[in-house]
FIGUKE-60396 format. One line per 4 residues: number of its first residue (from 1); for each residue x, y, z of C-alpha. Coordinates in nm, 3 decimals. Layout:
<recs>
NUM> X:Y:Z; ...
</recs>
This chain:
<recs>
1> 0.000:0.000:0.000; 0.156:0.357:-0.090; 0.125:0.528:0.228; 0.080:0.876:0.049
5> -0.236:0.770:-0.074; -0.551:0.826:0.149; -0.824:0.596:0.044; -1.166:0.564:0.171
9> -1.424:0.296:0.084; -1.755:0.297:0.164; -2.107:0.121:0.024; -2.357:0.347:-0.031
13> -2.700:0.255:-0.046; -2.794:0.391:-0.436; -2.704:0.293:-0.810; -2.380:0.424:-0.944
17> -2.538:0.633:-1.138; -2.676:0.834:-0.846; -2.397:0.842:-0.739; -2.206:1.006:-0.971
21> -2.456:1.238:-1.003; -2.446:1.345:-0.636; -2.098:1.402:-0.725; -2.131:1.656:-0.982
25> -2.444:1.837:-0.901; -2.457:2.183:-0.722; -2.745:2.155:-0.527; -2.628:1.783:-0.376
29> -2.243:1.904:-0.378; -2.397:2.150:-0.056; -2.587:1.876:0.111; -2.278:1.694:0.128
33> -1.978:1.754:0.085; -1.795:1.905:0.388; -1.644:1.664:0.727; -1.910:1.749:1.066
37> -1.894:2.025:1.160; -1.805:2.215:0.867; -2.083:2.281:0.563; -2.083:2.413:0.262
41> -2.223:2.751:0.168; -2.073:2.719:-0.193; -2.039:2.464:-0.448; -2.040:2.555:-0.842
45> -1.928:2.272:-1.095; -1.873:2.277:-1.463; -1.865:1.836:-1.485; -1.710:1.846:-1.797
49> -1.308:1.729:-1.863; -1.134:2.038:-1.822; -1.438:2.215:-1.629; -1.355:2.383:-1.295
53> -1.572:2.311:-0.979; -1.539:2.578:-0.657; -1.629:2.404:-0.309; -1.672:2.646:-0.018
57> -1.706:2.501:0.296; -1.729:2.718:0.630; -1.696:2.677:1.011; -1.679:2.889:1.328
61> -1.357:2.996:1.188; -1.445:3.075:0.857; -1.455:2.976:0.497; -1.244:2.743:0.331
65> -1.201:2.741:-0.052; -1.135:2.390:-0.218; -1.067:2.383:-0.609; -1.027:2.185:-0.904
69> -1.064:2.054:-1.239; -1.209:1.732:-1.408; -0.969:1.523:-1.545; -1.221:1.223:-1.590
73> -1.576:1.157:-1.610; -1.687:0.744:-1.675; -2.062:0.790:-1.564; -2.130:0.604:-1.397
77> -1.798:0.402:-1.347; -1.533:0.683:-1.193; -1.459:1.053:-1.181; -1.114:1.194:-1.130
81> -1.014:1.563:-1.049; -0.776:1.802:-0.890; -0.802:1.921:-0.594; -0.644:2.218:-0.423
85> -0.688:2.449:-0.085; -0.511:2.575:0.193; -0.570:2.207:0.348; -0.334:2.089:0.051
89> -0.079:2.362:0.119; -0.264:2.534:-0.227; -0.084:2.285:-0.438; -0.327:2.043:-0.676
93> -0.347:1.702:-0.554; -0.537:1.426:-0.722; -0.862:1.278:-0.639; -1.039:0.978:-0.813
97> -1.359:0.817:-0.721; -1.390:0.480:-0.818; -1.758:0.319:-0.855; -1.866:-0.038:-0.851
101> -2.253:-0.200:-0.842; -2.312:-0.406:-0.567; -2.633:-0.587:-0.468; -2.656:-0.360:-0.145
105> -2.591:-0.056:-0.356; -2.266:0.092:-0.468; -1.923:0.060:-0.359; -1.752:0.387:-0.305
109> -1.370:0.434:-0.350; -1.208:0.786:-0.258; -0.793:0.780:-0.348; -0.626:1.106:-0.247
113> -0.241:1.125:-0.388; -0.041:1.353:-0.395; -0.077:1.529:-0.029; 0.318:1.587:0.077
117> 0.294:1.531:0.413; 0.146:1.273:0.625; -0.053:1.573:0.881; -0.222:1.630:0.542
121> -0.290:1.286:0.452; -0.437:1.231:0.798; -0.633:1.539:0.767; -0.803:1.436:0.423
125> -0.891:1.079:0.578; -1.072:1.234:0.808; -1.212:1.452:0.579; -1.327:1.208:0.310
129> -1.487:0.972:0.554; -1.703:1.232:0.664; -1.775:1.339:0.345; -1.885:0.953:0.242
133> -2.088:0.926:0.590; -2.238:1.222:0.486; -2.326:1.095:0.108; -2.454:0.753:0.258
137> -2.679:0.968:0.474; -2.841:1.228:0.174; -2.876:0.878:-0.048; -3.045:0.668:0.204
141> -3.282:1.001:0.271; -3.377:1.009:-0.138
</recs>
């Protein structure tokens, strides 16, 4: 296992092709996508290779940007995009999401390279499985 790799797995209870689309829609993007107890007060996404999506998620204190661009879009197999904010030390890191049917739903992989330290790498492991307990909750609810 390369240890500068964060990876999360999770099964999610909805077709892949929900969940893909939870992953590049606006309106779910803010349902989901922040770690307790930060939210998101932003989220725009162009899902398009080479289309730019802007994450803003905010706490007690204060907003945090998160930015990238698709580098990948399989619907509903597996996305892939950069990913950069202060958390990343503003340097683009790499993000694919890997998706597999199951009989109880989907399987869920999150891979994180390229974070140069391991405080980051801890810090987006936390992230990510908050963001995928967060997605399992938002499907189960639809």
């Amino acid at each position: 296992m390369n240890e500068a790799v964060v990876r999360v797995e999770r099964v999610l209870p909805a077709s892949p092709e929900a969940v893909f689309d939870a992953w590049t829609s606006p309106a779910s993007l803010r349902a989901w996508m922040s770690p307790d107890p930060l939210s998101v007060s932003e989220a725009e996404c162009d899902a398009r290779v080479g289309g730019a999506f802007r994450i803003v998620m905010i706490d007690d204190a204060g907003a945090i940007e998160h930015t990238g661009r698709y580098l990948e879009l399989d619907r509903p197999h597996r996305l892939a995009f950069t990913w950069r904010s202060a958390a990343t030390g503003s340097i683009d890191t790499q993000v694919t999401v890997d998706l597999t049917d199951t009989p109880a739903g989907t399987h869920m992989v999150i891979t994180h390279g390229a974070l140069p330290t391991q405080e980051m790498r801890e810090s987006h492991h936390h992230g990510w499985s908050g963001v995928a307990a967060k997605l399992a909750i938002v499907l189960g609810a639809s």
